[in-house]
DONU-93158 format. One record per residue: residue number from 1; x, y, z of N, C-alpha, C in turn. Coordinates in steps of 0.001 Angstrom, whole numbers, m for minus. Each point is the difference from the previous one (the first is absolute). Layout:
# DONU-93158
REC   k      nX      nY      nZ     caX     caY     caZ      cX      cY      cZ
REC NUM       X       Y       Z       X       Y       Z       X       Y       Z
...
This chain:
# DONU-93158
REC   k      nX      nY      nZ     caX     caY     caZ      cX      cY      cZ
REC   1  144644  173020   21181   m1093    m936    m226    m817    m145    1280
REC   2   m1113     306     239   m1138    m214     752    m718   m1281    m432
REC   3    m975    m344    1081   m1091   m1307     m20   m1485     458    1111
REC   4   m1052     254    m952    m848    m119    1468   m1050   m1208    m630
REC   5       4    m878    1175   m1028    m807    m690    m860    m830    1214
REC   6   m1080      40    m491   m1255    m624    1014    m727    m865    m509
REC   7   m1087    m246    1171   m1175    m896    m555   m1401      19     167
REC   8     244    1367    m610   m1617     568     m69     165      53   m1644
REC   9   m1368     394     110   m1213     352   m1830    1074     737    m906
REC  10     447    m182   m1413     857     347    m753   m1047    1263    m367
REC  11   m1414    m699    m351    m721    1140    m597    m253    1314    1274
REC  12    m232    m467    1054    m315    1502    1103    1155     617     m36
REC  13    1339    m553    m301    1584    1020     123     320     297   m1369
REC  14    m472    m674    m948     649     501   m1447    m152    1671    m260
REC  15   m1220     555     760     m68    1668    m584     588     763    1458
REC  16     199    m973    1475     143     769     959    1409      m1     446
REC  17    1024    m439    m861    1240     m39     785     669    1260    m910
REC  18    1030     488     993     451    1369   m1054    1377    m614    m747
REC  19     910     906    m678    1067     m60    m445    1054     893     236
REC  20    1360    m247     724     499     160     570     685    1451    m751
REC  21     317    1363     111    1156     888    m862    1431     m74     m26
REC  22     223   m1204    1011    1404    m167     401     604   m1420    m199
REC  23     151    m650   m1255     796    m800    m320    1145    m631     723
REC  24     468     723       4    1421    m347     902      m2    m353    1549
REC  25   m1106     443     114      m8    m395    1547   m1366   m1211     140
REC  26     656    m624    1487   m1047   m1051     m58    m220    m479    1543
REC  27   m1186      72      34    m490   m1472    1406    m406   m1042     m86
REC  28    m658    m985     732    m661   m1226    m501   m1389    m243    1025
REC  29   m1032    m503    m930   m1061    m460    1038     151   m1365    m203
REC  30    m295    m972     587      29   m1528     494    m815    m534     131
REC  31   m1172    m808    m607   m1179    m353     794      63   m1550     363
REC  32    m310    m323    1089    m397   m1149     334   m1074    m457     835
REC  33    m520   m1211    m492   m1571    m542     632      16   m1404      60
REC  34   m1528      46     744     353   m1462     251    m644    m760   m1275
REC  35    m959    1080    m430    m404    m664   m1310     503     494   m1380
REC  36    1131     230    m135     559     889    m917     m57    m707   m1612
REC  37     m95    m814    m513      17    m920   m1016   m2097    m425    m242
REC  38     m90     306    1269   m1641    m435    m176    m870    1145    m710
REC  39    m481     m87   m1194   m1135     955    m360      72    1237     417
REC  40    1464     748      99     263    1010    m715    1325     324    m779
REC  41     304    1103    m614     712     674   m1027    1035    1283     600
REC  42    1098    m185    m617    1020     918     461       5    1366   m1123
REC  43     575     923     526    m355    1725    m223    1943     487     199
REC  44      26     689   m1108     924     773     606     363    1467    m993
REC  45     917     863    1195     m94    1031    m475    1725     459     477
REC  46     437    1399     427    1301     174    m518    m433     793    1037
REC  47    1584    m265    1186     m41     855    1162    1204     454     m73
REC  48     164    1271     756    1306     828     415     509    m622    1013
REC  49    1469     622     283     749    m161    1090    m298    1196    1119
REC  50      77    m174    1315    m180     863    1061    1018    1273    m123
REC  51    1335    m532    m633     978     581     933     178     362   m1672
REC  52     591    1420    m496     716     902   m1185    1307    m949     797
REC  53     805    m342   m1645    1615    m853     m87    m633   m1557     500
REC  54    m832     m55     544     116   m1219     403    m485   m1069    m498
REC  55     411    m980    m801    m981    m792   m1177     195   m1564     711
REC  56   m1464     154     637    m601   m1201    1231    m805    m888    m736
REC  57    m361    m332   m1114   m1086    m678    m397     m36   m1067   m1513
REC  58    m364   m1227     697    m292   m1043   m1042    m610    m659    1033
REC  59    m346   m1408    m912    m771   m1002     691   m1433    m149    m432
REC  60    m991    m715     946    m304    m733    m188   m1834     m97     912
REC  61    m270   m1545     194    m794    m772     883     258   m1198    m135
REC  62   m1066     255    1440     131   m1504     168   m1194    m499     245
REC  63      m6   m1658     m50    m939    m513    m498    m761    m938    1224
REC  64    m778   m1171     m20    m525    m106    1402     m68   m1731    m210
REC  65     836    m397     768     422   m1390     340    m816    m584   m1603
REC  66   m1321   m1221     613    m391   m1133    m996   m1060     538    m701
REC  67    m198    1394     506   m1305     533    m859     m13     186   m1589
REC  68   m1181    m312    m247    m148     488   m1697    m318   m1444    m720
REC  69     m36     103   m1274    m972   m1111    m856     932     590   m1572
REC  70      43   m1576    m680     911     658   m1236   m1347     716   m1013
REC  71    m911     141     267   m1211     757    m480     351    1681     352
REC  72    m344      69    1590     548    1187     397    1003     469    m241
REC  73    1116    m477     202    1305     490    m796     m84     437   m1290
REC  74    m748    m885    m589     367     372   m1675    m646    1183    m536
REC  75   m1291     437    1043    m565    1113     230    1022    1497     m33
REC  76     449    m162     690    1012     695     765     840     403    m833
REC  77     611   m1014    m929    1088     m58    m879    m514     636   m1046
REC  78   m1041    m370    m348    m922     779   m1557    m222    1676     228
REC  79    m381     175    1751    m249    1520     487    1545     787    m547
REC  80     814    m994     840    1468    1329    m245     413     m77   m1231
REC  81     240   m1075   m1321     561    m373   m1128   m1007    1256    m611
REC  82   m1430     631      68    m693     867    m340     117    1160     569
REC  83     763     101     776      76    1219     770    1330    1114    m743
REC  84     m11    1064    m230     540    1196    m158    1385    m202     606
REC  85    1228    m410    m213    1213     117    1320     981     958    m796
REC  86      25    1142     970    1617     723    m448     971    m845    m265
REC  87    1035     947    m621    1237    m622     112     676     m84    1268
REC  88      87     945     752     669     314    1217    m688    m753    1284
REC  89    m995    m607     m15    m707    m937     970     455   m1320     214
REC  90     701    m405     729     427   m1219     140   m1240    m657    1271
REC  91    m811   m1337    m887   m1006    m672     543     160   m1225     391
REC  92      57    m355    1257     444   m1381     124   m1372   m1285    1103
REC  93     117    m739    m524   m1532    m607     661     977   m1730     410
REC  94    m923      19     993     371   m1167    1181   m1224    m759     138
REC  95      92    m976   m1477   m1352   m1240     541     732   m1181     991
REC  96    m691    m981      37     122    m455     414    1054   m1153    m420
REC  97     817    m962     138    1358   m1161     m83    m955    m335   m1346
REC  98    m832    m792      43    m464   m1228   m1342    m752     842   m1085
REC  99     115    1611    m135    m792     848   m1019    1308     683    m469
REC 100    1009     m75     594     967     930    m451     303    m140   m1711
REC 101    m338   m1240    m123     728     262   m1648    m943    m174    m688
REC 102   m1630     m33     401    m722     621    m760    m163    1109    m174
REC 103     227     541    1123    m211    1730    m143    1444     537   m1040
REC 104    1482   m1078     218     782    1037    m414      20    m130   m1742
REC 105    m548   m1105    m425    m549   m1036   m1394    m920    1206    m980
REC 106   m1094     817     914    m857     347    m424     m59    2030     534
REC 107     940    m305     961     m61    1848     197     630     850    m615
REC 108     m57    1502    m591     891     383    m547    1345     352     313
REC 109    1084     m77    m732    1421     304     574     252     829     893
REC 110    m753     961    m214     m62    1608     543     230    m236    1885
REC 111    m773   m1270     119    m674    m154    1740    1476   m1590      m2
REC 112     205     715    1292    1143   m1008     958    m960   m1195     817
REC 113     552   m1449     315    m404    m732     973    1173     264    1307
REC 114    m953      88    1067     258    m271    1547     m58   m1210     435
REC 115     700   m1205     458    m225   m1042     931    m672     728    1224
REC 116    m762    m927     942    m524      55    1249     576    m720    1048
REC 117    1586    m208    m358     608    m978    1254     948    m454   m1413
REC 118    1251    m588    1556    1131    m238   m1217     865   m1163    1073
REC 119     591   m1050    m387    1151    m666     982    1383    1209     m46
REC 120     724    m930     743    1186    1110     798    1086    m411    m958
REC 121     376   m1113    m767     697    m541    m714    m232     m97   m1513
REC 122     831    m967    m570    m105     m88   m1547    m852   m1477    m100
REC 123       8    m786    1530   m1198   m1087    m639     268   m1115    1436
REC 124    m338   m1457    m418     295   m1235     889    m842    m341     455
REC 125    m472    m766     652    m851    m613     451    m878    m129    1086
REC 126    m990    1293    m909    m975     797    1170   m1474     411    m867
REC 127    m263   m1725     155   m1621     355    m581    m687     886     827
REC 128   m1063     465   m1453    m786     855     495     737    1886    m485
REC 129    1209      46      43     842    1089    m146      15     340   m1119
REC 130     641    1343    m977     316     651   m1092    1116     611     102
REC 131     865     m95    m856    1030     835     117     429    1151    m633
REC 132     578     937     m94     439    1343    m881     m75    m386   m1289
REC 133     408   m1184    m341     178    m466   m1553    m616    m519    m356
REC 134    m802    m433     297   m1180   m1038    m195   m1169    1604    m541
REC 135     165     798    1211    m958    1501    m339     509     300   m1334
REC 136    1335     659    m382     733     926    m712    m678   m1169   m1501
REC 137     551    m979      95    m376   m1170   m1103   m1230     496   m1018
REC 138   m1377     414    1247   m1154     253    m623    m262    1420      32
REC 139    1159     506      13    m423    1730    m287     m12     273    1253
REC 140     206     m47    1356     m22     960     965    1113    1146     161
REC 141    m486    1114     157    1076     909     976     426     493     838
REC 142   m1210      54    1087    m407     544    1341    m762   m1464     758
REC 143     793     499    1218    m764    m901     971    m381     393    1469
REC 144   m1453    m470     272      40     832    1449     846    m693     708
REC 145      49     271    1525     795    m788    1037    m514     715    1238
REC 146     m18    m585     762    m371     410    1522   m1621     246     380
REC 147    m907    m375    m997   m1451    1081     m12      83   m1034    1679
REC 148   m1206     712     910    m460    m137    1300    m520   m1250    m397
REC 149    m679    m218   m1255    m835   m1494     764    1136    m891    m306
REC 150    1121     m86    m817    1033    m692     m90     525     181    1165
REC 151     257     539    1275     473     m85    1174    m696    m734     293
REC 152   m1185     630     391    m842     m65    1563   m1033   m1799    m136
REC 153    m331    m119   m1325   m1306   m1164    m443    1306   m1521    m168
REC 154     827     296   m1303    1058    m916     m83    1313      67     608
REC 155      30     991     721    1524    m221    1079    1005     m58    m498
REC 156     136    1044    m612    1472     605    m768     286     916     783
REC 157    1716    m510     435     835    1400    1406     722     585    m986
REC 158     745     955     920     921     541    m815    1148     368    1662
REC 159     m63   m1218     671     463     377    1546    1267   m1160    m371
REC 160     800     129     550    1173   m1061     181    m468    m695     855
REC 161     602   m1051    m868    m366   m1298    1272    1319    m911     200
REC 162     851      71    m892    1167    m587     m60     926     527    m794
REC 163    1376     m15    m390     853    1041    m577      65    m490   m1476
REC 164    m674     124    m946     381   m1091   m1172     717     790    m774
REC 165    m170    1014     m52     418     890    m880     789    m403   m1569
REC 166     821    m657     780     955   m1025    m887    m738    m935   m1021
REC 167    m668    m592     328   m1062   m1209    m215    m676     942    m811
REC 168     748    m511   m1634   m1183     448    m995    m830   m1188    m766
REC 169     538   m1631     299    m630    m826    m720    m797    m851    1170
REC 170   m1297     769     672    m719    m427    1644    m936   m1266   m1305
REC 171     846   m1513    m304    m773    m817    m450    m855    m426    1039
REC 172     963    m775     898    m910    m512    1078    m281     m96     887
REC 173     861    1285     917    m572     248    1221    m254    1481     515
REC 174   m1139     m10    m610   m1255    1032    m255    m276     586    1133
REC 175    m658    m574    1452     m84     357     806     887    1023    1179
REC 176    1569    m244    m146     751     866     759     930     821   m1092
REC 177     m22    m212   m1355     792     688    m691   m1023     824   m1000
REC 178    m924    m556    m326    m924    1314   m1185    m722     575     799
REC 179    m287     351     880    m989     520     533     920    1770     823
REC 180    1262      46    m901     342     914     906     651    1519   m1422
REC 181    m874     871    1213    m402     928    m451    m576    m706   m2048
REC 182    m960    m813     114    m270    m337   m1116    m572     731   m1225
REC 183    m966    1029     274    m276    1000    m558     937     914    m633
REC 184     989     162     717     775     903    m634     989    m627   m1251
REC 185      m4   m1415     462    1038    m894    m720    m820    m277   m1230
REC 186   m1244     119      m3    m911      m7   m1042     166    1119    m711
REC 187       5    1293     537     476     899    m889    1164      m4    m879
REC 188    1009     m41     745    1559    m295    m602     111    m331   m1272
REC 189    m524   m1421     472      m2    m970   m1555    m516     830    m753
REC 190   m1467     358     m39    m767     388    m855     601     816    m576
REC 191     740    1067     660     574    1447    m325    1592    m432   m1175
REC 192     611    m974     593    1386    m542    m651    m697    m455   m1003
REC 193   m1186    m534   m1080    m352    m918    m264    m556    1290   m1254
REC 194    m396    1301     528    m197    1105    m941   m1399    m155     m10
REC 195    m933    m141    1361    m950     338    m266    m499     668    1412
REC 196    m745    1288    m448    m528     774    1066    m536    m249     873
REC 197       9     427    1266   m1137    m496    1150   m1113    1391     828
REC 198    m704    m755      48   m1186     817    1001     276    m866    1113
REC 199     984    1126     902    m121    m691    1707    m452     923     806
REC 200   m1015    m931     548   m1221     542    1243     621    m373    1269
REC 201    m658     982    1048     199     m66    1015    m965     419    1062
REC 202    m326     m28     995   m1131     724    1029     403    m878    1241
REC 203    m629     742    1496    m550    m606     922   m1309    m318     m11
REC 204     m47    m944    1348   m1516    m132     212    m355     651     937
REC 205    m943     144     584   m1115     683     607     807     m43    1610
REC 206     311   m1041     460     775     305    1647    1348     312    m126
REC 207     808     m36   m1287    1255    1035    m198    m398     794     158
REC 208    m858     693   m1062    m305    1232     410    m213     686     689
REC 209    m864    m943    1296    m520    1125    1368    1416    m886     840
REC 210     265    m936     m63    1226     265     607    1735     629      63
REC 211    m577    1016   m1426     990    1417    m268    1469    m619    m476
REC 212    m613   m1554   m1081    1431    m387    m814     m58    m152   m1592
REC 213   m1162    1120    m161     m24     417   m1242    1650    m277    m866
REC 214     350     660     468    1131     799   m1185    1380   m1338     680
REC 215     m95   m1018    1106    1061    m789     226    m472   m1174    m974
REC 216   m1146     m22      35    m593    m935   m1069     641     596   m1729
REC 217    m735     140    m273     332     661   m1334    1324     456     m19
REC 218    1045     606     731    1272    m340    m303     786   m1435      m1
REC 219    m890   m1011    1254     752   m1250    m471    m371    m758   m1077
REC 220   m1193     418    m592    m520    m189   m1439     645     563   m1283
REC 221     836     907     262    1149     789    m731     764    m605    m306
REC 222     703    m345    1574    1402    m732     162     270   m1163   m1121
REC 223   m1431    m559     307     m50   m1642    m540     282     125   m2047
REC 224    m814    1240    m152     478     154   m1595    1199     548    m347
REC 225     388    1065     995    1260     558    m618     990    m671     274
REC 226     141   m1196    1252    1362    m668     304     214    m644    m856
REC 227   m1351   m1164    m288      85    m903   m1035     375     432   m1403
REC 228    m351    1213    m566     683     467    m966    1060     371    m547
REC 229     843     720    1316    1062     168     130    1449   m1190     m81
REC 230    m845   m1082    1085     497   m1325     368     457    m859   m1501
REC 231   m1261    m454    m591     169    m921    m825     226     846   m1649
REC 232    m164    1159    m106      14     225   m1714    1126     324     239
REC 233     866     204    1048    1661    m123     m95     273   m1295     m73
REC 234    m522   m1045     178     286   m1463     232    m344    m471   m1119
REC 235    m522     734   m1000    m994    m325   m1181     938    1048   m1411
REC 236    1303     720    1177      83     960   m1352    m319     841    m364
REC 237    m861     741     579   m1249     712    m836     343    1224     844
REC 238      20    1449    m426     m84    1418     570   m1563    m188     769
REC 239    m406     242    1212    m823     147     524    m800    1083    m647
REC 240    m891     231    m496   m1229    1100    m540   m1167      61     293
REC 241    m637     983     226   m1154     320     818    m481     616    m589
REC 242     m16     m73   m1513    m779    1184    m855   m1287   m1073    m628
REC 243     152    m985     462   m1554   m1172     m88    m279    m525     759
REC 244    m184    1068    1396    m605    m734    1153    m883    1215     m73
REC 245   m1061    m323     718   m1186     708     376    m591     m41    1466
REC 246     120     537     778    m339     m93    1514   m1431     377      58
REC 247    m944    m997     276   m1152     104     705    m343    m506    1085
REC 248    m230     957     631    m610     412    1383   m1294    m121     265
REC 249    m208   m1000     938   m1767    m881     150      24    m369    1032
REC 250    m746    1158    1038      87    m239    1291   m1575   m1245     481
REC 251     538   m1038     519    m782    m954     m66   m1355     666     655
REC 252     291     m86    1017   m1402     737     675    m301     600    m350
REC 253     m38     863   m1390   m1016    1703    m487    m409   m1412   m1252
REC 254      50   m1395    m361    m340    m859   m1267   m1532     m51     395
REC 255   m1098      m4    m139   m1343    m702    m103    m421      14    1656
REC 256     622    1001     844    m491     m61    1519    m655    1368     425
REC 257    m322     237   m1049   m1025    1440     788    1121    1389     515
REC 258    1134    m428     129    1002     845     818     593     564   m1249
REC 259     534    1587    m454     724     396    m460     788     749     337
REC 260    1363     m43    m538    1030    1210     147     m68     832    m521
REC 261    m152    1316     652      66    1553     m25    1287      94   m1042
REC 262     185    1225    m776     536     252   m1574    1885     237    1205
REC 263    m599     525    1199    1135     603     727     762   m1480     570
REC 264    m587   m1437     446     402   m1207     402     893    m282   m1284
REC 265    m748    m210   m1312     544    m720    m621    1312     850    m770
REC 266    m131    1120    m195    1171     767    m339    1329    m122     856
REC 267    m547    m131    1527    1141      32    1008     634   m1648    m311
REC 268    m917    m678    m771     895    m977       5     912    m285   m1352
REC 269    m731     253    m829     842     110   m1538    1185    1303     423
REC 270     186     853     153     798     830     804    1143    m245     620
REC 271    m391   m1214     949    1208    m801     705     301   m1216    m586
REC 272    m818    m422    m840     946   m1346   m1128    1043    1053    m927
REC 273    m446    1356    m678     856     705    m695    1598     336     833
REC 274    m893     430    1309    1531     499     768     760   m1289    m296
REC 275    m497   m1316     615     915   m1633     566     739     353   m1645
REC 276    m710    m343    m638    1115     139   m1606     521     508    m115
REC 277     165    1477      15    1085     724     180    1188    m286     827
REC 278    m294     m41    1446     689    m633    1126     698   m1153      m9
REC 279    m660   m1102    m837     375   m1322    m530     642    m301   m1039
REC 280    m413     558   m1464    m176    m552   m1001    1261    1336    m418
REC 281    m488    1033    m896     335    1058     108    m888    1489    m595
REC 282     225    1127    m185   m1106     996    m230    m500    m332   m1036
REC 283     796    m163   m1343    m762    m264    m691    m582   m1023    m442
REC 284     m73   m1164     327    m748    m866     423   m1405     561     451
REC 285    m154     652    1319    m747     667     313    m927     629    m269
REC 286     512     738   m1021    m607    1344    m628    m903    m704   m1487
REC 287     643    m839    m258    m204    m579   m1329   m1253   m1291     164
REC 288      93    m909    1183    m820   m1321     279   m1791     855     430
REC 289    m672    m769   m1408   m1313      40     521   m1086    m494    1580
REC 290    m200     551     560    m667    m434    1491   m1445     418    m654
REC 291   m1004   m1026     201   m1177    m214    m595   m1589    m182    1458
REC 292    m755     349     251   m1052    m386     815    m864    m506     128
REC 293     119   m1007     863   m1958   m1161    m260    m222    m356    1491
REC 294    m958     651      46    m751    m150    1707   m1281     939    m250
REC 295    m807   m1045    m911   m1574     433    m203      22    1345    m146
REC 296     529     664   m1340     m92    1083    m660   m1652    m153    m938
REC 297    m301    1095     266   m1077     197    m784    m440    1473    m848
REC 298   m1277     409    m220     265     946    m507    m534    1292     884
REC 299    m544    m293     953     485     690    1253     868     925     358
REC 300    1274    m896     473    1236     228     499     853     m68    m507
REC 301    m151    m245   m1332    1365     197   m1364     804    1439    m360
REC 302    m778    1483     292      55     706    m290     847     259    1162
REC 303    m585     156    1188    1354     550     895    1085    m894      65
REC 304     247   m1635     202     920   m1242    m370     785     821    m695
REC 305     m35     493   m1496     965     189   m1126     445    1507     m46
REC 306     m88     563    1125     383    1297     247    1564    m293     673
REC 307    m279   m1425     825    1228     m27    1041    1576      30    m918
REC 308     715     612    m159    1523    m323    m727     206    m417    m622
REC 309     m33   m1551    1697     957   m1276    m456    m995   m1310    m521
REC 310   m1116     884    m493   m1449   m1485    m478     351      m3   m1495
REC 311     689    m708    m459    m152     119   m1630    m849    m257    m938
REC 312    m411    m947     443   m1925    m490    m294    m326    m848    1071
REC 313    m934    m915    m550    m989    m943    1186    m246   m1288   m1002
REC 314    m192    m893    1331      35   m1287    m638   m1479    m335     738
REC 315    m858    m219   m1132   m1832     364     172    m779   m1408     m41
REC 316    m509    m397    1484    m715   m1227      28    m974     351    m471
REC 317   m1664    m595     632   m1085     373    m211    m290    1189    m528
REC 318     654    1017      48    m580    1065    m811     m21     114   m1381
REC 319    1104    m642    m794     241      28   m1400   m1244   m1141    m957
REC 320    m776    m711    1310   m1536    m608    m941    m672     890     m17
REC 321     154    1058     488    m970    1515    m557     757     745   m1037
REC 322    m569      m8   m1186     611     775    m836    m209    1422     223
REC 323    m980     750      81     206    1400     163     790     591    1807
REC 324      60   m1220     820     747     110    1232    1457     156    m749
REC 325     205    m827    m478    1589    m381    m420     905    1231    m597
REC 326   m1724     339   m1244     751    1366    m690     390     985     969
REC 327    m654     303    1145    m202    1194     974    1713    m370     360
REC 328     223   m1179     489    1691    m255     714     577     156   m1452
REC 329     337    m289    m762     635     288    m629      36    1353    m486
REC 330   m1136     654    m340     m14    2073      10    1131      32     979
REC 331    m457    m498    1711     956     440     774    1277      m8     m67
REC 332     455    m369    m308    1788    m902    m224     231    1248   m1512
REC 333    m814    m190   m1003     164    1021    m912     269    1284     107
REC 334    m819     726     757     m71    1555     268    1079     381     950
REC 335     111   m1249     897    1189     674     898    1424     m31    m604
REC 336       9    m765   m1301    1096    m727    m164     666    1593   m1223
REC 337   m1413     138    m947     291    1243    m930     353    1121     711
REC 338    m796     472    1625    m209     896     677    1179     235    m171
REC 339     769    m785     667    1754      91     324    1166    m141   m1295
């Protein structure tokens, strides 16, 4: 099961996206914006996997914090409920918290809901919060976790700050016990709880030139795979990684004029594949989707989806261009049949 889905013109991609000859195999494109729910429409089409044996692909998008109007949405909802969907396409859309169960009320079965943020627990007393069940309740299955502006804007770590590990009911003292490696503990649940995650990761711009690319993004690793490991044994649960999705969003290539070369960003999906192996185990490895978003366009899509270890791309601003969008998605296509 594949997913590519954006938020560009249904009508400029309905005659320009191709169809895949290879069923069985799969990648994923991802789109996210800041206006993703606003006055436009999602597209999708059926991508291959990079790698022959290797079946890398489901999922999803994601969606963009408070944006959108239950007008626009319902837009949206009427575009895909009209839209053409294989069987083998698994479509999943990420509005926003207070549209979710209009969209899931009124969309067709065919298309999955994504939460955009999730609590670390099963609940207590933390206005303002949502929890796994509270999602699952209204149809969710996927949830992002880690995106950059959830770091960097609202100040979500994924750094230890105190040993809680233990501490799975953080009612009320939030400050030295939830806040550690919290992200990942967000995964956990989610994952024990049977619902998939999109976990992001990137540096910013002075990691980078100060050459801690890859210490970053492995302690961004750490924080999901310990916590997974940690608590779905504490929870019972066989640890599984066949509904996680690793995207890779190097902050500084987001909306700053600066991009990473097809050879940067490969070297880094490359070395999250090795850490899994090294960490997790091969097949883990071989099997976990690694996805790309650092201002892909239609440009630089074509050499991007040549690299290996790029399984698709996770597409800001470019996916409000519909015939841009189709061009990245050709890309991800041709390389994907090529192989």
């Amino acid at each position: 099961m594949a997913a590519v889905v954006s938020t560009s013109s249904l009508s400029q991609l309905n005659s320009a996206l191709p169809r895949s000859s290879c069923p069985k195999l799969n990648s994923i494109s991802v789109s996210t914006t800041q206006s993703f729910f606003q006055n436009v429409n999602s597209h999708l089409t059926r991508v291959s996997s990079s790698r022959s044996g290797a079946c890398r692909g489901v999922v999803a998008m994601a969606g963009s914090g408070k944006n959108g109007t239950k007008d626009s949405i319902s837009k949206l909802v009427t575009d895909l409920n009209s839209s053409t969907l294989e069987a083998d396409v698994d479509v999943v859309v990420s509005p926003p918290f207070v549209y979710i169960d209009q969209v899931k009320n009124s969309l067709t079965d065919k298309i999955d809901i994504a939460a955009q943020n999730s609590w670390i627990g099963k609940g207590g007393a933390f206005t303002g919060e949502i929890s796994i069940e509270q999602l699952k309740d209204i149809g969710c299955k996927w949830v992002i976790l880690g995106h950059s502006e959830r770091r960097h804007v609202i100040g979500e770590d994924d750094q230890s700050i105190a040993d809680a590990a233990d501490v799975l009911d953080c009612t009320y003292n939030m400050t030295k016990l939830c806040l550690v490696q919290f992200i990942g503990k967000k995964a956990a649940y989610a994952l024990s709880q049977d619902v998939g995650v999109i976990a992001c990761i990137g540096e910013l711009l002075e990691e980078r030139e100060g050459g801690k690319t890859f210490d970053v993004c492995f302690r961004q690793l750490k924080a999901y795979a310990g916590k997974i490991s940690r608590l779905m044994s504490i929870f019972n649960v066989v640890p599984s990684w066949d509904k996680i999705v690793i995207a890779y969003e190097p902050v500084w290539a987001i909306g700053t004029g600066k991009v990473a070369s097809p050879q940067q960003a490969q070297e880094v999906h490359q070395a999250v594949r090795d850490w899994l192996k090294t960490n997790v185990s091969a097949d883990v490895a071989s099997k976990t989707r690694i996805i790309y978003g650092g201002s892909v366009n239609g440009g630089n899509c074509a050499e991007l989806a040549k690299e290996e270890d790029i399984d698709g791309f996770l597409v800001g601003g470019a996916s409000l261009k519909g015939p841009e969008f189709a061009t990245i998605i050709n890309s991800v296509t041709s390389k994907k049949v090529a192989a």
